[in-house]
BAGUVEX-882159 format. One record per residue (C-alpha): residue in one letter; x, y, z. Coordinates in nm, 2 decimals, m for minus. Example, Ala and Ser with C-alpha at 12.3 -4.5 7.8 and 13.67 -1.06 7.14 Angstrom:
2
 code      u      v      w
    A   1.23  m0.45   0.78
    S   1.37  m0.11   0.71
//
This chain:
454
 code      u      v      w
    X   4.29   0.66  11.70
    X   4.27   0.45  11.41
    X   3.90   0.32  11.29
    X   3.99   0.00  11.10
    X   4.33  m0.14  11.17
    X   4.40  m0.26  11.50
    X   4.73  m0.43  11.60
    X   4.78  m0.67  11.34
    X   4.56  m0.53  11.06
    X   4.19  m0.55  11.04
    X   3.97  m0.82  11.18
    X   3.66  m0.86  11.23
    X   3.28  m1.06  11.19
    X   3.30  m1.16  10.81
    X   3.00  m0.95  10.59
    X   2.88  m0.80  10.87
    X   3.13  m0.60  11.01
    X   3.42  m0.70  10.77
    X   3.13  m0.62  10.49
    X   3.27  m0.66  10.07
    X   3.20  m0.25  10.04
    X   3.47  m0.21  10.34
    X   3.70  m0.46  10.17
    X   3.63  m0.27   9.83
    X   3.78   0.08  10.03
    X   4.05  m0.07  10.20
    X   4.20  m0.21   9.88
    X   4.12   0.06   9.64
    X   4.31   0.30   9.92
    X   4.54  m0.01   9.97
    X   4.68   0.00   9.67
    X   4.71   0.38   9.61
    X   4.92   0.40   9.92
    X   5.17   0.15   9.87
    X   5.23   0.22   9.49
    X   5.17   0.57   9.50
    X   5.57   0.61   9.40
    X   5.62   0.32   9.17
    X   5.67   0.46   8.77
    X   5.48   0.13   8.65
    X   5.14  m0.07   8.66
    X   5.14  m0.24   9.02
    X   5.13  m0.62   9.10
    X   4.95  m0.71   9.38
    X   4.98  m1.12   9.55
    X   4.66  m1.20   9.76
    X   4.69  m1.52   9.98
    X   4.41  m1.68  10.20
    X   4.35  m1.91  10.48
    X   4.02  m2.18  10.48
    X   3.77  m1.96  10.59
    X   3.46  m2.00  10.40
    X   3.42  m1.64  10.41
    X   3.77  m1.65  10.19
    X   3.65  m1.63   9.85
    X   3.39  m1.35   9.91
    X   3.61  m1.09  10.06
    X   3.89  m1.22   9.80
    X   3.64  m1.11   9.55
    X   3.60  m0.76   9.72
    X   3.99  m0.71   9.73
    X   4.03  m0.84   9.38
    X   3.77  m0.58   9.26
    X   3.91  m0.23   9.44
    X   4.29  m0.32   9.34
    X   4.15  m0.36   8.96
    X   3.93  m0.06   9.00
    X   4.27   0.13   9.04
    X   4.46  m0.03   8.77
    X   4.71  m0.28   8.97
    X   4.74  m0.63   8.82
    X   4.66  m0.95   9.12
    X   4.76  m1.26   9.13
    X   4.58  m1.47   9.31
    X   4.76  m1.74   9.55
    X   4.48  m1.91   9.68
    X   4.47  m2.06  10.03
    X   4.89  m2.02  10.15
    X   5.02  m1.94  10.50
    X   5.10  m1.60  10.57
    X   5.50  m1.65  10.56
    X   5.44  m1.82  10.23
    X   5.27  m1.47  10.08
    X   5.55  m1.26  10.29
    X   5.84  m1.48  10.09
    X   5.66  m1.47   9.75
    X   5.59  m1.08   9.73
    X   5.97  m1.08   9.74
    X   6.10  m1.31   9.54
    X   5.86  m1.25   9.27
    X   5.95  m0.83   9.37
    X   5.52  m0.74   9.38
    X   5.45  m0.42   9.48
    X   5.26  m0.54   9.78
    X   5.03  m0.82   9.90
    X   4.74  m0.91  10.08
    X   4.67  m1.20  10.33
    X   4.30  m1.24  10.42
    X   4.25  m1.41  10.73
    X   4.15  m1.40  11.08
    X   4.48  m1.61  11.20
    X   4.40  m1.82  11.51
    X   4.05  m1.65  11.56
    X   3.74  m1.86  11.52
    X   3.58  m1.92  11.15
    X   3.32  m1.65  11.17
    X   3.54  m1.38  11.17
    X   3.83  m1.26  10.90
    X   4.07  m1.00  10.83
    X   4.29  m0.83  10.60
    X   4.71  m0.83  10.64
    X   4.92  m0.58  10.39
    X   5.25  m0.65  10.31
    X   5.50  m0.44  10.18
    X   5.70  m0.48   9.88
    X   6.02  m0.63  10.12
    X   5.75  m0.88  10.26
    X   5.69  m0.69  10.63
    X   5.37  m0.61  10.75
    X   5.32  m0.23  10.66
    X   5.40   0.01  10.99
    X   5.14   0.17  11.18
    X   5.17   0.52  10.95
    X   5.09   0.36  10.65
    X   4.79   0.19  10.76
    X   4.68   0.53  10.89
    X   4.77   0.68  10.56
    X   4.52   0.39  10.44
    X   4.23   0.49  10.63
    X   4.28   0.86  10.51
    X   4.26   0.81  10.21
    X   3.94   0.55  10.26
    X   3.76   0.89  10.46
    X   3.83   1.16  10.25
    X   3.64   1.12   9.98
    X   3.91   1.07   9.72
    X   3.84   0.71   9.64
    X   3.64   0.83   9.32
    X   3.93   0.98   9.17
    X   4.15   0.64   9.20
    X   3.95   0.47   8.92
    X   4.11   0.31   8.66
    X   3.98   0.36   8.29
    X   3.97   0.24   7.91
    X   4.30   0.02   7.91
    X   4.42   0.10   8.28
    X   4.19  m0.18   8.43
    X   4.42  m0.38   8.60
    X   4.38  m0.78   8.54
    X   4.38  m1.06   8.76
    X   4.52  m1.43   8.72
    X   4.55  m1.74   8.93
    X   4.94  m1.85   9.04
    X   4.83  m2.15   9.26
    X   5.17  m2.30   9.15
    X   5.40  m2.05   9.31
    X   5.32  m2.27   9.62
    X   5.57  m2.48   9.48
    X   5.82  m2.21   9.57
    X   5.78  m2.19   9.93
    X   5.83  m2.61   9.89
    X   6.16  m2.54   9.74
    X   6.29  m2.25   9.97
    X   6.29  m2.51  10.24
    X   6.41  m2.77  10.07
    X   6.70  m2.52   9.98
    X   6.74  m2.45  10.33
    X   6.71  m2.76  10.51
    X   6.74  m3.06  10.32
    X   7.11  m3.12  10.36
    X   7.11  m3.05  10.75
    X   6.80  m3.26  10.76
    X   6.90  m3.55  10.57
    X   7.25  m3.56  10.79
    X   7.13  m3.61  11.13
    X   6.82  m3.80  10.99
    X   6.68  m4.08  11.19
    X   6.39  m4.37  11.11
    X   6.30  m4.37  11.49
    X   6.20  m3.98  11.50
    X   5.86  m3.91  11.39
    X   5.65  m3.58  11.42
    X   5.30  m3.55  11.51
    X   5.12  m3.24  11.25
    X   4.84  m3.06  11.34
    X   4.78  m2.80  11.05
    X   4.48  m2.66  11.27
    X   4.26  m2.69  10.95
    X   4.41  m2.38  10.83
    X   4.67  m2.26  10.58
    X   4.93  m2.46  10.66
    X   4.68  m2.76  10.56
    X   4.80  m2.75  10.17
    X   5.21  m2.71  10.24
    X   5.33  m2.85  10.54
    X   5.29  m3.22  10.41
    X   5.48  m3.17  10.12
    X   5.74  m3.01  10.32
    X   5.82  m3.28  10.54
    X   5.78  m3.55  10.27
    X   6.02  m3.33  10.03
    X   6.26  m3.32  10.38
    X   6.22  m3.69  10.38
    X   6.07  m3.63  10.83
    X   5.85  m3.88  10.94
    X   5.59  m3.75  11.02
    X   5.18  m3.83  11.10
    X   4.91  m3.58  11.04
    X   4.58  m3.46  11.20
    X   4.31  m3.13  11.12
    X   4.39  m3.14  10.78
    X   4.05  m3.14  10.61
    X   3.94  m2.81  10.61
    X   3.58  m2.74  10.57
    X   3.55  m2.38  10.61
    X   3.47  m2.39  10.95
    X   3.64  m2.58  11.14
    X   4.00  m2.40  11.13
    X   4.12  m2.34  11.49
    X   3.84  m2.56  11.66
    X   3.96  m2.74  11.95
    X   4.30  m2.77  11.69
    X   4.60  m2.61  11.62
    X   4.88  m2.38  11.86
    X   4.55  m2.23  12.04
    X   4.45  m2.58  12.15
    X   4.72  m2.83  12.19
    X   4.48  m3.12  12.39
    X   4.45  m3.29  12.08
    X   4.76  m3.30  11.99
    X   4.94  m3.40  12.33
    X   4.72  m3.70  12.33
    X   4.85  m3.81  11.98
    X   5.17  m3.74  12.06
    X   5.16  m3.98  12.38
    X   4.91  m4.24  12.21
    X   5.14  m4.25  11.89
    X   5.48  m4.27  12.05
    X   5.58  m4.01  11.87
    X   5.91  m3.76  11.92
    X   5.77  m3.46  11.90
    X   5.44  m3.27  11.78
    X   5.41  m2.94  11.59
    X   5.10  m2.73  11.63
    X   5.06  m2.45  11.36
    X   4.76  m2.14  11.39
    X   4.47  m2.10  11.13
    X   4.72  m1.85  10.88
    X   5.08  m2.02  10.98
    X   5.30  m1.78  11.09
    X   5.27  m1.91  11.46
    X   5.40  m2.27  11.58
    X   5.40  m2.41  11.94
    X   5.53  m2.76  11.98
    X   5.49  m3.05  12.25
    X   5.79  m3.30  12.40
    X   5.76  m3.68  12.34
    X   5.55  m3.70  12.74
    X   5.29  m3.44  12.62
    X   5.44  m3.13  12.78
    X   5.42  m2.80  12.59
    X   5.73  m2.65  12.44
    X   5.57  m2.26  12.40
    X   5.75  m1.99  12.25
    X   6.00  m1.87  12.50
    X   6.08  m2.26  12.48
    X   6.12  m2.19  12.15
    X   6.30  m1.87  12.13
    X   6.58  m2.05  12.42
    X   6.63  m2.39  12.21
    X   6.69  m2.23  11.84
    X   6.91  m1.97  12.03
    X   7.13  m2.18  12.20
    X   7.14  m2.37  11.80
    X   7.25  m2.05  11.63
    X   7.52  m1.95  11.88
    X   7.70  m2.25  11.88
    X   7.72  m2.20  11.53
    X   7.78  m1.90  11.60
    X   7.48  m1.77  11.39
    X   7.30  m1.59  11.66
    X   7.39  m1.21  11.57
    X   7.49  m1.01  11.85
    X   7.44  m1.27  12.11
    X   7.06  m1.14  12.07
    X   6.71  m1.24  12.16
    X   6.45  m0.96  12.04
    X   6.13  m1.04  12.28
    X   5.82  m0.87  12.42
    X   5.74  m0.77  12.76
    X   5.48  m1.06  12.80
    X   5.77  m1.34  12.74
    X   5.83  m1.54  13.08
    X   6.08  m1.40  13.32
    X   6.27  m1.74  13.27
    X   6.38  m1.65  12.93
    X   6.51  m1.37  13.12
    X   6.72  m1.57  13.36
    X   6.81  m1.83  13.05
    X   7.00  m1.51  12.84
    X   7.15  m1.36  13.16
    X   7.31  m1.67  13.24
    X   7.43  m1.80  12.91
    X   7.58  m1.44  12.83
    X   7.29  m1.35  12.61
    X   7.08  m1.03  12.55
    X   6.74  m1.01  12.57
    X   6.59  m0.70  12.44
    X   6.19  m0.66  12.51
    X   5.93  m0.45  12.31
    X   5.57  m0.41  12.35
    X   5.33  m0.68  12.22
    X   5.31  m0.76  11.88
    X   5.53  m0.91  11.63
    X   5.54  m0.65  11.42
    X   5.72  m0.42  11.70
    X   5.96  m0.73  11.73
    X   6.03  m0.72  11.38
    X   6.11  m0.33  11.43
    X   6.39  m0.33  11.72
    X   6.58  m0.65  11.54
    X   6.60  m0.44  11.16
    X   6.70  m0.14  11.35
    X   7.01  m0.30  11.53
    X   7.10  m0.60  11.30
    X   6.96  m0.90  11.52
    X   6.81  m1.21  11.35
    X   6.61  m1.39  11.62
    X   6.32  m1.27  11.76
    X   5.97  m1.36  11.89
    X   5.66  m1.44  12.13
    X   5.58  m1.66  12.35
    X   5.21  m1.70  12.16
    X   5.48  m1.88  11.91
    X   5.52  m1.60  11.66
    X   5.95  m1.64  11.59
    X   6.09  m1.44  11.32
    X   6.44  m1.57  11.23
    X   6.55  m1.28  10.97
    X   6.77  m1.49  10.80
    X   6.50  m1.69  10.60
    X   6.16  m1.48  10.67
    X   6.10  m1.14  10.78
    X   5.77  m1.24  10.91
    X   5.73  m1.52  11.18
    X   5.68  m1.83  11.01
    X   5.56  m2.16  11.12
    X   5.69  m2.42  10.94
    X   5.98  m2.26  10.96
    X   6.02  m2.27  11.39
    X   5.91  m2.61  11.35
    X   6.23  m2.69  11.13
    X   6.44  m2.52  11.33
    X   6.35  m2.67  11.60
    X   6.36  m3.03  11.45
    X   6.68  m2.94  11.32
    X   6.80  m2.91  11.68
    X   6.65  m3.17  11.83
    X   6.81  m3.37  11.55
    X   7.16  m3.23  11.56
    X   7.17  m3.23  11.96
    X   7.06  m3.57  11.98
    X   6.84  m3.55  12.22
    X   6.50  m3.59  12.32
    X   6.24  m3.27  12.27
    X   6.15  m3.31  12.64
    X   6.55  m3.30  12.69
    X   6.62  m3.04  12.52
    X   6.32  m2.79  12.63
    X   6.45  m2.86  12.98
    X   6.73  m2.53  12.89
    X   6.50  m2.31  13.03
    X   6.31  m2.30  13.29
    X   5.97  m2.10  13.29
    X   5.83  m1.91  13.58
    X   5.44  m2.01  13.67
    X   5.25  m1.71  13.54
    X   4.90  m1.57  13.63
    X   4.70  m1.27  13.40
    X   4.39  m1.16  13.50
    X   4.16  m0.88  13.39
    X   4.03  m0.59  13.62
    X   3.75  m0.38  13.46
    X   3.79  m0.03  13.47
    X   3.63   0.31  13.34
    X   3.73   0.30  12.95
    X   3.86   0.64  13.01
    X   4.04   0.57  13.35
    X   4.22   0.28  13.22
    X   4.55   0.43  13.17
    X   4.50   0.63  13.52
    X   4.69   0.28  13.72
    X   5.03   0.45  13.71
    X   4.89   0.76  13.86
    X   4.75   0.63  14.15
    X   4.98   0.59  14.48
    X   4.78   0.32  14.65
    X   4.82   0.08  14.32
    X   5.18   0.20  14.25
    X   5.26   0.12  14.62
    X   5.11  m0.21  14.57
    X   5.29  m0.29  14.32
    X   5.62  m0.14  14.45
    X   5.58  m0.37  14.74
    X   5.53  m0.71  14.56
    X   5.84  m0.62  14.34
    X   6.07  m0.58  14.62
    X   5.90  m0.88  14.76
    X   6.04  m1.08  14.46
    X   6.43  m0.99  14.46
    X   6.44  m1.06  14.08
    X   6.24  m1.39  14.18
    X   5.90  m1.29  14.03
    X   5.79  m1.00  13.78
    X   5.45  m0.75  13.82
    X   5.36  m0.66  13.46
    X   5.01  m0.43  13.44
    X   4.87  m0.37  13.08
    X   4.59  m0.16  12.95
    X   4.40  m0.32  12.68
    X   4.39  m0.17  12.35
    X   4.06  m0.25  12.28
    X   3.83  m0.32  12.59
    X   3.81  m0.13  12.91
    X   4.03  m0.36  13.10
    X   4.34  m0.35  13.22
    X   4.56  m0.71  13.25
    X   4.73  m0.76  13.54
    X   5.02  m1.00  13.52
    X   5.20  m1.17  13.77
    X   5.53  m1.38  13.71
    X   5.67  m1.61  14.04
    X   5.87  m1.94  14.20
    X   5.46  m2.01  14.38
    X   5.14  m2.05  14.16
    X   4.88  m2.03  14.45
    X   5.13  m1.71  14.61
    X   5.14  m1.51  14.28
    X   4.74  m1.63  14.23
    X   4.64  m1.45  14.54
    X   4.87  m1.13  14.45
    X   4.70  m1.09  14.08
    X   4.36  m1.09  14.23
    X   4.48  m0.83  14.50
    X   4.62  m0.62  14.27
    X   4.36  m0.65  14.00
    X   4.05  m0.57  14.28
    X   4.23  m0.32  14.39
    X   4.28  m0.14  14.02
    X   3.91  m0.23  13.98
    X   3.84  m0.02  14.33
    X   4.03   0.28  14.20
    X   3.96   0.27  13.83
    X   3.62   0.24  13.85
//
């Protein structure tokens, strides 16, 4: 059981619980772990989102990689993706991203990146915290003339400008029209610095709202976690379509020209059926997790697709598409990893592709989004003994339960039960063709997990 990372690094209640000494540790053991077998002086990139608390734990990971002798440089506030890209092309060592992603401001957190630009694997972060509990910290102190240094590179944001321009400006610029025009919401985050100059450099029409960050105000009532504001612009405006990125940037949910949401099964089914005509799409392959909508499901199965699922988290996406070859991946939260440009899921990016198709198909978003056909879906939580929480699939009265209902279905409806990783809960999850039918099940289900768990 790990003490510090969780399932997408470390997060927490900024200098309380994510406290500078904790920061200090993590990146003093940080950076012995993932440049333990270089021959030369490390070079570490840190990035950060808007958070005021930012600059003080910035300070704190600045300080432990010097302490050990690797050289920073320090991006200042860039979207995750945009750190991901950079650690490659500029072949650091590692990197750092501090922030809390679509939490609220209050908290913050600490992402490692390898030197290939992947969030590090579960073994190296438990390598991390080994080295941050046994004591050998003291001997990873840098001396004399091994003091690492530190230096700003706010101008390598310019880069991550120009690998889309690379990338998209042609396609763009082709199917181009003066009547389409996007709706922005940077969420007050990361993407509050870049995503303008990207679609001005694209030449995309485009109109803009939470772009003032303040310190706190990234995520509230704004971005991919709260899309009310923007569906309103998008109807008020006129506009074609509106693009809704989280508080670091790697995540992007979108909403049609009438206000409906285009979420990332949506997502994952429209760029799909993009790359395949092109025959891009490697393998004929969608890489999801268990918690995407059973009507991506039916979308591969009849278009001759594969959809592969893992567990949740992007990070176990990333995993099954490196180890067979595919190159589109994702979650329905909006985190889409297309290998070919980022090995990370990237927000700007979805949005592009997704513009792109909208643009090339020539039709409307609402139009397009119509490829696939979601299933209503219902989660609820039943709480349960901490320690009897993985106990459900033991149990023949819940197992019957649930046995039943899935015969019930014929391949119409889906029963998914969960165990949180980090509360005493476990989610029940119900997928069907009736909302108030599949309602009544969950709560069935879930009392009776509660009855047996307890």
């Amino acid at each position: 059981m790990r003490k510090y990372f969780g399932t997408d690094g470390i997060r927490r209640i900024a200098n309380t619980e994510l406290t500078p000494e904790l920061v200090y540790k993590v990146a003093k053991a940080g950076a012995y772990v993932l440049s333990k077998h270089t021959d030369h002086t490390p070079t570490i990139l840190i990035g950060r989102d808007t958070r005021i608390s930012g600059t003080l734990i910035e300070s704190a990971m600045v300080a432990g990689f010097l302490s050990y002798g690797a050289n920073v440089k320090l991006l200042g506030v860039m979207p995750t993706p945009a750190v991901a890209y950079l650690t490659r092309k500029m072949k650091a060592d590692a990197s750092v991203v501090i922030s809390a992603s679509h939490n609220t401001y209050e908290f913050n957190g600490i992402k490692y990146f390898s030197n290939k630009g992947m969030k590090i694997p579960d073994t190296l972060e438990e390598e991390i915290e080994e080295v941050m509990e046994s004591g050998k910290l003291e001997e990873l102190t840098a001396v004399a003339d091994k003091i690492g240094v530190s230096e700003y590179a706010l101008d390598l944001l310019d880069e991550y400008v120009y690998f889309f321009r690379k990338n998209f400006d042609d396609e763009i610029a082709k199917y181009n029209r003066d009547n389409f025009v996007v709706g922005l919401d940077t969420a007050n985050g990361a993407t509050s610095v870049v995503a303008e100059k990207v679609f001005k450099t694209l030449g995309i029409n485009y109109k803009i709202i939470n772009n003032h960050p303040d310190g706190i105000n990234i995520n509230e009532n704004c971005g991919s976690t709260h899309l009310e504001g923007l569906k309103k612009f998008v109807v008020e405006n006129k506009l074609s379509l509106g693009v809704a990125y989280d508080g670091d940037g790697d995540r992007c949910l979108a909403v049609d020209e009438k206000g409906n949401e285009i979420d990332g099964d949506k997502l994952l089914a429209i760029i799909s059926h993009n790359l395949r005509k092109k025959g891009k799409l490697k393998k004929d392959t969608i890489v999801a997790t268990v918690m995407s909508n059973l009507g991506l499901n039916k979308y591969a199965r009849d278009n001759g697709l594969e959809l592969l699922q893992t567990k949740v988290g992007d990070r176990y996406v990333l995993e099954e598409m490196l180890k067979d070859g595919f190159n589109l991946g994702g979650e329905q939260s909006g985190h889409v990893i297309i290998l070919d440009y980022n090995p990370t899921g990237d927000g700007i990016l979805t949005s592009l592709m997704l513009i792109k198709s909208i643009l090339e198909e020539d039709k409307k978003a609402s139009e397009l989004s119509e490829i696939v056909k979601l299933y209503p879906q219902v989660l609820i939580n039943a709480k349960v003994n901490s320690d009897k929480k993985y106990d459900y699939e033991k149990d023949q009265d819940i197992k019957l339960a649930i046995e039943k209902l899935e015969k019930e279905f014929a391949g119409n409806g889906r029963v998914l039960i969960r165990p949180s990783g980090t509360e005493p809960l476990v989610r029940v999850m119900i997928e069907g063709e009736d909302q108030e039918y599949i309602t009544k099940k969950a709560k069935e289900i879930a009392n009776l997990i509660e009855k047996k768990l307890i």
